[in-house]
C-alpha positions as CSV (number, residue, x, y, z in Angstrom):
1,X,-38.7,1.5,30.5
2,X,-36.9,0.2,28.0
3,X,-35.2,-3.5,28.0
4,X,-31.3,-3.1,28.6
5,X,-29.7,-3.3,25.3
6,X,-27.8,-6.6,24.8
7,X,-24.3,-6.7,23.6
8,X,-24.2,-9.7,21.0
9,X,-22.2,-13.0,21.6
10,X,-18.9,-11.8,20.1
11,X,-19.2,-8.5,21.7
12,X,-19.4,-10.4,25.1
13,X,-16.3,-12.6,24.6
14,X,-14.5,-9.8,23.4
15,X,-15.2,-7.6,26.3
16,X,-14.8,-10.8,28.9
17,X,-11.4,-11.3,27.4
18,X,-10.6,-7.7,28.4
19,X,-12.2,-8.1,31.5
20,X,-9.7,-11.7,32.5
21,X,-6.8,-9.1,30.7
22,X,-7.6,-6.5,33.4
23,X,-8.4,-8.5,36.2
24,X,-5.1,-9.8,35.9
25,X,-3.4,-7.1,34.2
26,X,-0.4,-6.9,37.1
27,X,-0.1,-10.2,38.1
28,X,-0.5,-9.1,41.7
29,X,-2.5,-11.1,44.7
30,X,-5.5,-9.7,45.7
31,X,-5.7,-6.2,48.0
32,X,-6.8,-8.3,50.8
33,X,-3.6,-10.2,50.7
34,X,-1.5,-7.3,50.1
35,X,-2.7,-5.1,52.9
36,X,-2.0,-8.0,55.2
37,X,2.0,-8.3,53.9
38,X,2.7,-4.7,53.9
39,X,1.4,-4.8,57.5
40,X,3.2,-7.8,58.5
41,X,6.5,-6.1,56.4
42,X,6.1,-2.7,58.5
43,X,6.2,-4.8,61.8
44,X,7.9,-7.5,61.6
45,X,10.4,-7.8,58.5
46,X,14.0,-6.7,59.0
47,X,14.3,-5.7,55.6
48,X,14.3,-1.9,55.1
49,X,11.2,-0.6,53.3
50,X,11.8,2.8,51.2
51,X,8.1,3.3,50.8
52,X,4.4,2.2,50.1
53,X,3.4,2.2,46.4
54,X,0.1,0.8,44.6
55,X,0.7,-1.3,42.3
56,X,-2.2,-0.8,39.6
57,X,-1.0,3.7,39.7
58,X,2.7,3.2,40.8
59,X,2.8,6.9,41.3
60,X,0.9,6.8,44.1
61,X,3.0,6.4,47.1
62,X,3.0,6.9,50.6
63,X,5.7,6.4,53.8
64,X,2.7,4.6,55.8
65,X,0.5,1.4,54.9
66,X,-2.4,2.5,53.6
67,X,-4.9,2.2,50.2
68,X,-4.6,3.9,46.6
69,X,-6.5,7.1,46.7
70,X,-7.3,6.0,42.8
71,X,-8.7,2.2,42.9
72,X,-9.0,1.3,46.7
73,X,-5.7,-1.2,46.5
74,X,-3.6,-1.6,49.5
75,X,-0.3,-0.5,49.0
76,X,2.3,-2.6,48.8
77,X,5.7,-2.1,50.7
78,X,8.7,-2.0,48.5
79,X,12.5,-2.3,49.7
80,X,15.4,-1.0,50.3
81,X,16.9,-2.5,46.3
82,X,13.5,-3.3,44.6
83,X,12.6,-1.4,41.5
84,X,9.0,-1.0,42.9
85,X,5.8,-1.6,39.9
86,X,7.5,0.9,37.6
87,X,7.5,5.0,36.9
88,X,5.9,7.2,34.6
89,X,3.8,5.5,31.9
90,X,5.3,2.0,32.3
91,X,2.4,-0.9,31.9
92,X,3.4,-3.7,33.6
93,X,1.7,-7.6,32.5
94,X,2.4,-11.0,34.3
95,X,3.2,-13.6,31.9
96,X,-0.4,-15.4,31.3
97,X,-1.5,-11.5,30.4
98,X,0.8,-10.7,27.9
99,X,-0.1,-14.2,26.7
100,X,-4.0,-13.4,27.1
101,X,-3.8,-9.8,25.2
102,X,-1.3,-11.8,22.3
103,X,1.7,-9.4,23.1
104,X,4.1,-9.5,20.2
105,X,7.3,-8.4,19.6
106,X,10.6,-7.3,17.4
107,X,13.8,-6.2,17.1
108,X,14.9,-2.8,16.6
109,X,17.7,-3.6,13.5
110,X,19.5,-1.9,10.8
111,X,18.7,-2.8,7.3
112,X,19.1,-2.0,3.7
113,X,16.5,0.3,2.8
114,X,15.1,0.2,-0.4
115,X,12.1,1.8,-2.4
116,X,10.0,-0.1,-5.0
117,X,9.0,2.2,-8.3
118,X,5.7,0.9,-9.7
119,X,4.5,1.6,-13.4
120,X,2.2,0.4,-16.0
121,X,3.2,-0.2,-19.4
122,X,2.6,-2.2,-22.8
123,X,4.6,-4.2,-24.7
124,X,5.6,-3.4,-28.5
125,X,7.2,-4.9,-31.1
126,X,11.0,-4.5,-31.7
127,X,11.1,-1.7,-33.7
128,X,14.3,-2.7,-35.8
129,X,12.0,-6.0,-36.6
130,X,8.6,-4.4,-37.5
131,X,8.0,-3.6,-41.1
132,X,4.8,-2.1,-43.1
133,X,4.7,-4.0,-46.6
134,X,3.9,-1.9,-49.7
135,X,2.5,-2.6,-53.3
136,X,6.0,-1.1,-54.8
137,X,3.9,-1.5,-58.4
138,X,0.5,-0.7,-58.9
139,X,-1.8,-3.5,-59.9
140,X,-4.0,-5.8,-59.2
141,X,-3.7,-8.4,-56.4
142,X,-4.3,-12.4,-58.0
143,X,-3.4,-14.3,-55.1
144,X,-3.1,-14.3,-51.6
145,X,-1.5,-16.7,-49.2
146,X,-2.1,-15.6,-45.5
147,X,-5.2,-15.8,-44.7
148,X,-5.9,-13.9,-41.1
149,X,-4.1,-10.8,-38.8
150,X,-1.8,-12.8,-36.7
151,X,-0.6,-15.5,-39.3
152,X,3.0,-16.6,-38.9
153,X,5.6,-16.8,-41.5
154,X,8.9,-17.2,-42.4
155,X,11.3,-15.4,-43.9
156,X,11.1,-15.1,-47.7
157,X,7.6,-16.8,-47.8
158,X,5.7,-15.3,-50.4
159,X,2.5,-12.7,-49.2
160,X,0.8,-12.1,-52.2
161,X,1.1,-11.8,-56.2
162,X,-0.1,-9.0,-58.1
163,X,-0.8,-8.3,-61.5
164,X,1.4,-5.7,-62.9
165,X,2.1,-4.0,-66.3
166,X,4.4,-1.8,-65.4
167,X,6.7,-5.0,-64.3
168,X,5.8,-6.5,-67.6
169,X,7.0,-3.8,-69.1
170,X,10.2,-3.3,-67.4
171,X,11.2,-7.1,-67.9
172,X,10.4,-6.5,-72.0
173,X,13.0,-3.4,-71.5
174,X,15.3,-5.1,-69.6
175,X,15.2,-8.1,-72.5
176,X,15.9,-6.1,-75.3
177,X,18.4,-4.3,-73.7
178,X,20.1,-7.5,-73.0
179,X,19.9,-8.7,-76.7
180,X,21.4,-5.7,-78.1
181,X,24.3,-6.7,-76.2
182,X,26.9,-4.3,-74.8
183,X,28.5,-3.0,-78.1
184,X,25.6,-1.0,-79.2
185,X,24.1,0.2,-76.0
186,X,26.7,1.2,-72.9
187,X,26.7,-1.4,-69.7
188,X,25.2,1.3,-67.9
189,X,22.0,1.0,-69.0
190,X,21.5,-2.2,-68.6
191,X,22.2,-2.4,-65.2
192,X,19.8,0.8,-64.8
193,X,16.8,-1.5,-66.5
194,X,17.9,-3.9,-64.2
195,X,17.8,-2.0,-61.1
196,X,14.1,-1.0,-62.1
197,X,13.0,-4.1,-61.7
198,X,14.3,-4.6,-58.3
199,X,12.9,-1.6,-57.3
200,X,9.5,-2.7,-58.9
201,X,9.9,-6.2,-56.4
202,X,12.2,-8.4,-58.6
203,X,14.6,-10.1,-57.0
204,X,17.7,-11.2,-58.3
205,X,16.5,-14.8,-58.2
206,X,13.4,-13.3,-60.5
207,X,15.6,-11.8,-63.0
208,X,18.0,-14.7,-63.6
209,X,15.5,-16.7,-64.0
210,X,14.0,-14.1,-66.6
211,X,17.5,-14.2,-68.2
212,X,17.2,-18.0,-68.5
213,X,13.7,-18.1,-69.8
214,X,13.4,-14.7,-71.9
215,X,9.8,-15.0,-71.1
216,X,8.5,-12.0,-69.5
217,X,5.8,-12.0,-66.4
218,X,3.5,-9.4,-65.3
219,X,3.3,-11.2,-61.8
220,X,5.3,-9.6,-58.4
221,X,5.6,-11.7,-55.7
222,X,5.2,-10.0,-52.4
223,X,7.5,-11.7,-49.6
224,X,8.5,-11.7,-46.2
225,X,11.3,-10.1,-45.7
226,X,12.0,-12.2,-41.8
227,X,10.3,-14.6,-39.7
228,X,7.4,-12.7,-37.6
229,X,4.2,-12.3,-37.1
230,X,1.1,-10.6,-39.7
231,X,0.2,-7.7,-37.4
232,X,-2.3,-6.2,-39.5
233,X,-3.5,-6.3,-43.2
234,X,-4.5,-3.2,-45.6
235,X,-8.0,-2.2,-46.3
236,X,-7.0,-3.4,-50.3
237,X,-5.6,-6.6,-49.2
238,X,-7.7,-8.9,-50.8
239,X,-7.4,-11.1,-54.1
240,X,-9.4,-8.9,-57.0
241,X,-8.5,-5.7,-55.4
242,X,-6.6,-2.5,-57.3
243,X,-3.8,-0.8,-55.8
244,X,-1.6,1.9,-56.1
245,X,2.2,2.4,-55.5
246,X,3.1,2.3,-52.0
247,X,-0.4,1.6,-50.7
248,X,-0.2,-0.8,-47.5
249,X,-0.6,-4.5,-47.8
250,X,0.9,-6.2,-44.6
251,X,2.4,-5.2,-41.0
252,X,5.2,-7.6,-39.8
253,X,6.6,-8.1,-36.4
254,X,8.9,-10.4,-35.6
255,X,7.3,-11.4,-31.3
256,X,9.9,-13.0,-30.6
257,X,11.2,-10.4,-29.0
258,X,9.1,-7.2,-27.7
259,X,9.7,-4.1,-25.9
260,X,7.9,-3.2,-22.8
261,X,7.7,0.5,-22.8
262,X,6.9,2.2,-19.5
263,X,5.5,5.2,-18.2
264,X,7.5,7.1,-16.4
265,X,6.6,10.2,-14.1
266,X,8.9,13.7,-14.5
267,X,9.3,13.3,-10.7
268,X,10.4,9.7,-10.6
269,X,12.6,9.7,-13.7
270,X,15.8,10.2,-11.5
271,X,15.5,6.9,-9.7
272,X,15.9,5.5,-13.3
273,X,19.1,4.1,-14.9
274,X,20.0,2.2,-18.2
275,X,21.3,-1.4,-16.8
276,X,18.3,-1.5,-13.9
277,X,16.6,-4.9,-13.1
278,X,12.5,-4.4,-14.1
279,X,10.4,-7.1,-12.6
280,X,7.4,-7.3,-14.9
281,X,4.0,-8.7,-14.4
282,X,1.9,-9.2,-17.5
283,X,-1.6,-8.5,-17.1
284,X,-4.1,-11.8,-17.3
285,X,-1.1,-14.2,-16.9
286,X,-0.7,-16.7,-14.5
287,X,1.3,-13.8,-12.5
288,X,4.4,-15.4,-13.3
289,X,7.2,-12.2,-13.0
290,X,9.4,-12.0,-15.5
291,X,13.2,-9.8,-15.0
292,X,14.5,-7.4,-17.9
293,X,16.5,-4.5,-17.7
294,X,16.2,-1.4,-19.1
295,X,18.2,-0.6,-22.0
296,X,16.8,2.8,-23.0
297,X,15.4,6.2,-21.6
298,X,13.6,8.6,-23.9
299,X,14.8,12.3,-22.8
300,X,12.0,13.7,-24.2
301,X,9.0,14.4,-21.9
302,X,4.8,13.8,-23.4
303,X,3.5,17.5,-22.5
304,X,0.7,16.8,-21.9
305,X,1.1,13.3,-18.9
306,X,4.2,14.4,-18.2
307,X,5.9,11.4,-18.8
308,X,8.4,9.9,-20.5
309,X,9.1,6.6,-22.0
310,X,12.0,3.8,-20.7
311,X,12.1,0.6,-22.6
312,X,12.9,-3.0,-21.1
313,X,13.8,-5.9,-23.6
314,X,11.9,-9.0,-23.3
315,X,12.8,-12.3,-25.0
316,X,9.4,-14.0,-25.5
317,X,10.7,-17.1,-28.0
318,X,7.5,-19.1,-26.4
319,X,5.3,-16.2,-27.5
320,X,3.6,-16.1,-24.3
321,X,3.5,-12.4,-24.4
322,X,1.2,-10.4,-26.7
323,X,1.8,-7.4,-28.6
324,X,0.2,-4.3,-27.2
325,X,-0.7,-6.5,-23.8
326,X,-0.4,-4.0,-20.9
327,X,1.5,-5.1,-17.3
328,X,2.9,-3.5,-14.1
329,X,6.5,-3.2,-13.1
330,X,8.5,-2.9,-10.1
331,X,11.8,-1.3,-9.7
332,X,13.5,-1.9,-6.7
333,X,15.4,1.3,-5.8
334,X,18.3,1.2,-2.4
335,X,18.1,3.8,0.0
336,X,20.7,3.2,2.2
337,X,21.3,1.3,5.5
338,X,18.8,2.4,8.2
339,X,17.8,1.7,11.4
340,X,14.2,0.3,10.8
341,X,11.2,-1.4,13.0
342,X,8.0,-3.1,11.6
343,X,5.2,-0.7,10.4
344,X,2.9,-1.9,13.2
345,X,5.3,-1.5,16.2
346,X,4.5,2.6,15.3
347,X,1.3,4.3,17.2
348,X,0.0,7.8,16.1
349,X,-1.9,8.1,18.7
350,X,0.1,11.2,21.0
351,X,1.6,14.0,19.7
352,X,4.8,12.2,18.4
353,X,4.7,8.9,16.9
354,X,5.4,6.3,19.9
355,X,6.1,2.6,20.2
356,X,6.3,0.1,23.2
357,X,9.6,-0.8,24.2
358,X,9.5,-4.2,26.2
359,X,11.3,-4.5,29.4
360,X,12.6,-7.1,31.3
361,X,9.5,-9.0,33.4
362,X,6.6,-8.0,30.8
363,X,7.3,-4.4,31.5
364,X,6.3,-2.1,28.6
365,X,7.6,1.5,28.6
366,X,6.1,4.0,25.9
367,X,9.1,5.9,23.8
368,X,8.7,8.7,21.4
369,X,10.4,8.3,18.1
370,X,11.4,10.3,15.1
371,X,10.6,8.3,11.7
372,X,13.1,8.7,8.3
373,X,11.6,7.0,5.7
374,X,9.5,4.3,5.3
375,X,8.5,1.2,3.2
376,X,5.5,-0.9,3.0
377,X,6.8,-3.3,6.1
378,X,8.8,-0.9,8.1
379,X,9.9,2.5,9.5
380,X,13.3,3.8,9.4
381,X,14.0,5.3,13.0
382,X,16.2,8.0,13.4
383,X,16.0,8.7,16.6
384,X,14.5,7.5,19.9
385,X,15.8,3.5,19.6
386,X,19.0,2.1,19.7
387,X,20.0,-1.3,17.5
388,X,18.8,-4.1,19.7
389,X,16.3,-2.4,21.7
390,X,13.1,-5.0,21.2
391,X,9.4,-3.2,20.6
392,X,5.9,-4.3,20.7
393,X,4.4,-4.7,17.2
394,X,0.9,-6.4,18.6
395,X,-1.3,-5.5,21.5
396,X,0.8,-2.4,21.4
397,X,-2.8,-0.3,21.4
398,X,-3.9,-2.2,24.5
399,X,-0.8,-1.1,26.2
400,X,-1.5,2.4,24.8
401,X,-4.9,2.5,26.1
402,X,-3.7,1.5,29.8
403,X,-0.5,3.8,30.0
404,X,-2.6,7.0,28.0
405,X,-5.7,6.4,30.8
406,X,-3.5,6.4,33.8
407,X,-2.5,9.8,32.7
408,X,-5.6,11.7,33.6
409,X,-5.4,10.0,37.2
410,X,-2.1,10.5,37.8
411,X,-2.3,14.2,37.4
412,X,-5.5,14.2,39.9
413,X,-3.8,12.5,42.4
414,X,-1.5,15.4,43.0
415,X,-3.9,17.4,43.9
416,X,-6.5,17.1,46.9
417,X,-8.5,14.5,46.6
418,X,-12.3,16.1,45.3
419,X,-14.9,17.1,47.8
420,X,-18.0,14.4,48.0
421,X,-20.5,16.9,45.9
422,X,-18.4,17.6,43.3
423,X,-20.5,15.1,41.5
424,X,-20.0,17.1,37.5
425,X,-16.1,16.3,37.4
426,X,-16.5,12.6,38.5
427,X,-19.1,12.2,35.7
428,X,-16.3,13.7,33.4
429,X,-13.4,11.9,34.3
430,X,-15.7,8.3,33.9
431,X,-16.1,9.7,30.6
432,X,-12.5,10.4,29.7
433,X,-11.3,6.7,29.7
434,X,-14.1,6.1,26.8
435,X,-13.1,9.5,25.0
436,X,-9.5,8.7,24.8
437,X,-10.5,5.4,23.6
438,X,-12.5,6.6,20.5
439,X,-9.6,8.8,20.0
440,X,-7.2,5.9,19.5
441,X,-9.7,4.0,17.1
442,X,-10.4,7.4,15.2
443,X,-6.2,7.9,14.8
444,X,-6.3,4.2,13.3
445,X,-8.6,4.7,10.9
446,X,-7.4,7.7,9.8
447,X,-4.3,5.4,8.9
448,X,-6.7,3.4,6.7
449,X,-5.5,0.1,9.4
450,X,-8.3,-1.7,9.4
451,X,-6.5,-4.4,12.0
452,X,-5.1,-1.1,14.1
453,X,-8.9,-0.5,14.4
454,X,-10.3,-3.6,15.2
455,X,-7.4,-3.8,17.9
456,X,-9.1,-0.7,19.7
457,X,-12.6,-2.0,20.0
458,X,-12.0,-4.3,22.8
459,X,-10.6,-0.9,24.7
460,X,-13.5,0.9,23.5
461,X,-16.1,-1.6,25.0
462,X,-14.1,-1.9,28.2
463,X,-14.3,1.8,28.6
464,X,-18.1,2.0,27.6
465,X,-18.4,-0.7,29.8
466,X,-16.6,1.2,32.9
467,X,-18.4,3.7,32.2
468,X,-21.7,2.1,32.8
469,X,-20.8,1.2,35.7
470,X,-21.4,5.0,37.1
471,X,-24.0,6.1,35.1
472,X,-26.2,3.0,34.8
473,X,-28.9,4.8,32.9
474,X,-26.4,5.0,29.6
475,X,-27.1,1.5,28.8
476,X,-31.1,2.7,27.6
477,X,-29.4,5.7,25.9
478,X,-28.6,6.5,22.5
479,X,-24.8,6.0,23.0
480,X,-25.6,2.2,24.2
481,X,-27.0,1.5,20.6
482,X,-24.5,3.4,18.7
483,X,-21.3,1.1,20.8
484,X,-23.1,-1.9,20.4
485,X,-23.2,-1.1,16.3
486,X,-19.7,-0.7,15.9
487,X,-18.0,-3.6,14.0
488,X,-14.7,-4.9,13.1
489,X,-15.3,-4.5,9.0
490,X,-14.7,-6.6,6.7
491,X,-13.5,-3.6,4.8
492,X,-12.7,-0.6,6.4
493,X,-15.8,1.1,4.4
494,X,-18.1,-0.9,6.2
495,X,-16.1,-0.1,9.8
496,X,-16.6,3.5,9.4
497,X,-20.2,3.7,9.0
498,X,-20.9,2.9,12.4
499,X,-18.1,4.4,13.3
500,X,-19.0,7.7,12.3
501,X,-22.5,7.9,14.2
502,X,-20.4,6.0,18.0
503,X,-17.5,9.5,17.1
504,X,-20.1,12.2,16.9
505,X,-21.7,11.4,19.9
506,X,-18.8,10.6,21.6
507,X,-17.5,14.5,20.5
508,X,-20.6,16.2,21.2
509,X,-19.7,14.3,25.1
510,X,-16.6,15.9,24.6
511,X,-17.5,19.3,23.4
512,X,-20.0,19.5,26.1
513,X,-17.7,18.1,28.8
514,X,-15.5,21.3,27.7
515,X,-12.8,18.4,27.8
516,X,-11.4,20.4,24.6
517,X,-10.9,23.2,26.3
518,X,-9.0,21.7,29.1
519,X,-6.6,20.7,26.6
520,X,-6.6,17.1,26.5
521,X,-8.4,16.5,23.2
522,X,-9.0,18.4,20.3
523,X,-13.0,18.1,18.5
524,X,-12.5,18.0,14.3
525,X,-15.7,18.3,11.7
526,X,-16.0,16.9,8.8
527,X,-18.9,19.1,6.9
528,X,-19.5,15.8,4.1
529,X,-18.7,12.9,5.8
530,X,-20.3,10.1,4.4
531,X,-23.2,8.8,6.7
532,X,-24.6,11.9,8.4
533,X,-23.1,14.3,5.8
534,X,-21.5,17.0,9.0
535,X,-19.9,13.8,11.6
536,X,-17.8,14.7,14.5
537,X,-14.7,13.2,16.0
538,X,-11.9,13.7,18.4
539,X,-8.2,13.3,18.5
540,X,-5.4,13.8,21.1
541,X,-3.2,15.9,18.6
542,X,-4.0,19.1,16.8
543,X,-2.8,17.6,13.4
544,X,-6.4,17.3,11.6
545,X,-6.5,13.6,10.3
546,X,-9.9,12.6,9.3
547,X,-11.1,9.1,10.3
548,X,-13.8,9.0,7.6
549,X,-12.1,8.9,4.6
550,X,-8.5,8.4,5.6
551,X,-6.0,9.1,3.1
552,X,-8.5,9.8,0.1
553,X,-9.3,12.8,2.4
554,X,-7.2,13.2,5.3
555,X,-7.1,17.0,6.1
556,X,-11.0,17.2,5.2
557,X,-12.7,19.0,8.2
558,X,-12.0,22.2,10.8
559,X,-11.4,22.4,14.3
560,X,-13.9,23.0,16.8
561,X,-13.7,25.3,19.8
């Protein structure tokens, strides 16, 4: 026979601290000492006593002293104006409990909603301050003074000379006409020889000083025409080179200030106004934000991404910010005031999403809720809460566990209790407790909550644990090995391997227990999950959410019968 497998050191603290949680879960005496009031209250006390109720399954009552027919506990007398352990699904903690199991909690409170947009983008130049320079003569180029892409100049700083003899010529035409004079050739003309030689580069500082000197030059001087930035330089540009009318020479920005253009989706384009605060992110920065607002919305859609373009102004006089650099923005987008309660105070473990609203004297009482919309901290509630009303946003899957495996018992205690052979169904209902649990930690990691998950394990163990305890020979089975794998990540990857093999077992249990058919949990299969390529789980709803892959694949799988 084999060794009984050995839970490893964390695994045993974990499952002690479960075992102190529920040892002391009620913060009760021991049944010993509770027999012995309730029969000292049923003869002696003048006190009226309304009934006899156990105070680990407070729906088990009686008019006489006696024991719960569930766990063996005595019952424990309640009077006439006590509230007795609770009704329904109530969990009930003494204080060093909820202290033990880290019970946390909120406030149910309204809030302004609001919904953040995020986009990528890139910035550009300024397009009213980008210019392409162009030999406006052809000729060939004798000088040039920047040196490299991304050289900085100011305005009027000259680019490059070229050698031109169609400006020589025009200065000689525009000479002569000048020394005819006006009375033998019309005004006209001489300003139309001088307007060629603007257009040929001259500027007007070029041809007064060509009036002065009468000596024409077949040089153009290529300037800037504002302080910017050399973006990008021609293939020609180069000192010995030939080139023709308009070929390109220079591109000039001015980075002083750039446009962030972002992508927009069709669908999100109506959360979108000119005048709306963009908070933008550059990429490879130190991750400094920086706040613009957007000034322009293209109305034309790209056909092919539908998308369209919005444009932010940036002022970047330190220029920190690079052209064509790409970044991520966030647009912050109200939604109304809301009734709202933190994301983790919300269980999907029943058929309705459900949270834990605490009580006066660590009582817990489960409450279905309706959610509105929700953000990445919290869920609007629309119905089920009140303002005020103060729920449990850690432990809250402990509590589920003990309120969701009382349920099972509580509906066999109406009935008779089961005849001493009926050996099958007692198998099965050890079983449940550790179904229901891998339930609740499949439901998590369908969420893709890596904390939700590792939450449940210490349930999970307790129920593998329990259920040991009445089928000893488990612990040299195959299920043994496949608990004792099950770990707490670090990602949520390496969670769900394990994972995977513990839930198909635990379904084939299931499936086999005909615990589907009964109705209390449904059996899902994933035909590509990614360890054993066809894995098994269950659930407690009908609403197929795969645990494997989460939201990448949620409704991947069928339902078993």
């Amino acid at each position: 026979m084999n060794p009984p497998v050995r839970p490893s050191l964390p695994l045993f603290l974990v499952v002690t601290v479960v075992a102190v949680a529920a040892g002391y879960f009620f913060g009760r005496p021991s049944s010993d000492e509770l027999a012995d009031a309730g029969a000292a209250a049923a003869s002696g006390s003048e006190r009226t006593i309304k009934f006899y109720q156990s105070p680990m399954h407070p729906w088990i009552t009686s008019d006489q002293p006696g024991r719960c027919t569930i766990c063996g506990m005595a019952l424990v007398a309640v009077y006439e104006g006590d509230a007795g352990f609770g009704d329904g699904e109530t969990v009930k903690l003494s204080e060093s409990t909820a202290a033990v199991i880290g019970v946390a909690t909120a406030v149910a409170h309204e809030t302004d909603l609001s919904r953040t947009l995020r986009v990528n983008g890139t910035f550009e130049t300024d397009h009213t301050r980008h210019r392409v320079l162009t030999a406006r003569v052809p000729g060939r180029i004798e000088t040039l003074s920047v040196d490299q892409v991304g050289q900085i100049v100011a305005a009027g700083d000259p680019l490059a000379t070229l050698y031109s003899t169609a400006m020589l010529t025009a200065q000689r035409i525009y000479l002569e006409r000048l020394a005819v004079g006006t009375g033998a050739i019309s005004a006209s003309e001489i300003s139309a020889a001088r307007e060629r030689l603007l257009d040929l580069g001259a500027t007007d500082a070029d041809i007064e000083r060509l009036e002065q000197t009468r000596r024409p030059e077949a040089i153009v001087t290529v300037r800037a025409p504002f302080a910017g930035t050399v973006i990008s330089r021609g293939e020609k540009a180069y000192a010995g080179a030939y080139v023709n009318e308009a070929e390109s020479l220079f591109e000039l920005g001015d980075l002083s200030t750039l446009w962030f253009v972002l992508d927009v989706y069709e669908s999100d384009l109506d959360l979108l106004r000119v005048g709306q605060a963009v908070t933008v992110t550059p990429a490879g920065s130190s991750g400094d934000p920086r706040v613009g607002y957007i000034s322009f919305i293209d109305p034309n859609l790209d056909a092919m991404t539908r998308t369209a373009k919005a444009r932010v102004v940036m002022a970047n006089p330190d220029g920190s910010l690079r052209h064509r650099q790409t970044a991520t923005a966030q647009v912050t987008i109200p939604q109304g005031h809301a009734l709202t309660v933190p994301r983790s105070a919300v269980l999907f473990t029943r058929a309705e999403p459900t949270v834990f609203v605490a009580l006066p004297d660590q009582a817990y009482l489960p409450r279905t809720v309706t959610l509105g919309r929700a953000t990445p901290d919290n869920f609007e509630i629309t119905a089920g809460l009140q303002p005020g009303d103060r729920v449990v946003t850690r432990a809250a899957l402990l509590l589920e566990g003990q309120a969701q495996l009382a349920a099972p018992m509580a509906m066999a205690a109406v009935d008779e209790m089961p005849m001493p052979h009926a050996e099958p169904a007692a198998d099965i209902a050890a079983l449940e407790p550790l179904i229901f649990a891998a339930a609740d930690a499949a439901a998590v990691l369908a969420n893709d909550d890596l904390t939700g998950y590792i939450e449940t394990l210490p349930a999970v163990h307790a129920a593998w644990s329990a259920y040991m305890e009445n089928a000893p020979d488990a612990a040299d089975g195959p299920l043994a090995e496949k608990v004792n794998a099950l770990i707490d990540g670090p990602t949520l990857k390496e969670a769900r391997e394990p994972f995977e093999l513990f839930s198909t077992e635990i379904a084939d249990l299931a499936r086999a227990a005909g615990l589907h058919h009964a109705g209390k949990v449904s059996i899902f299969q994933c035909p590509m999950s990614p360890v054993l390529g066809t894995g098994r789980w269950v659930q407690r709803t009908d609403e197929l959410r795969n645990p494997f892959y989460g939201e990448m694949m949620l409704t991947c799988g069928e339902k078993l019968d």
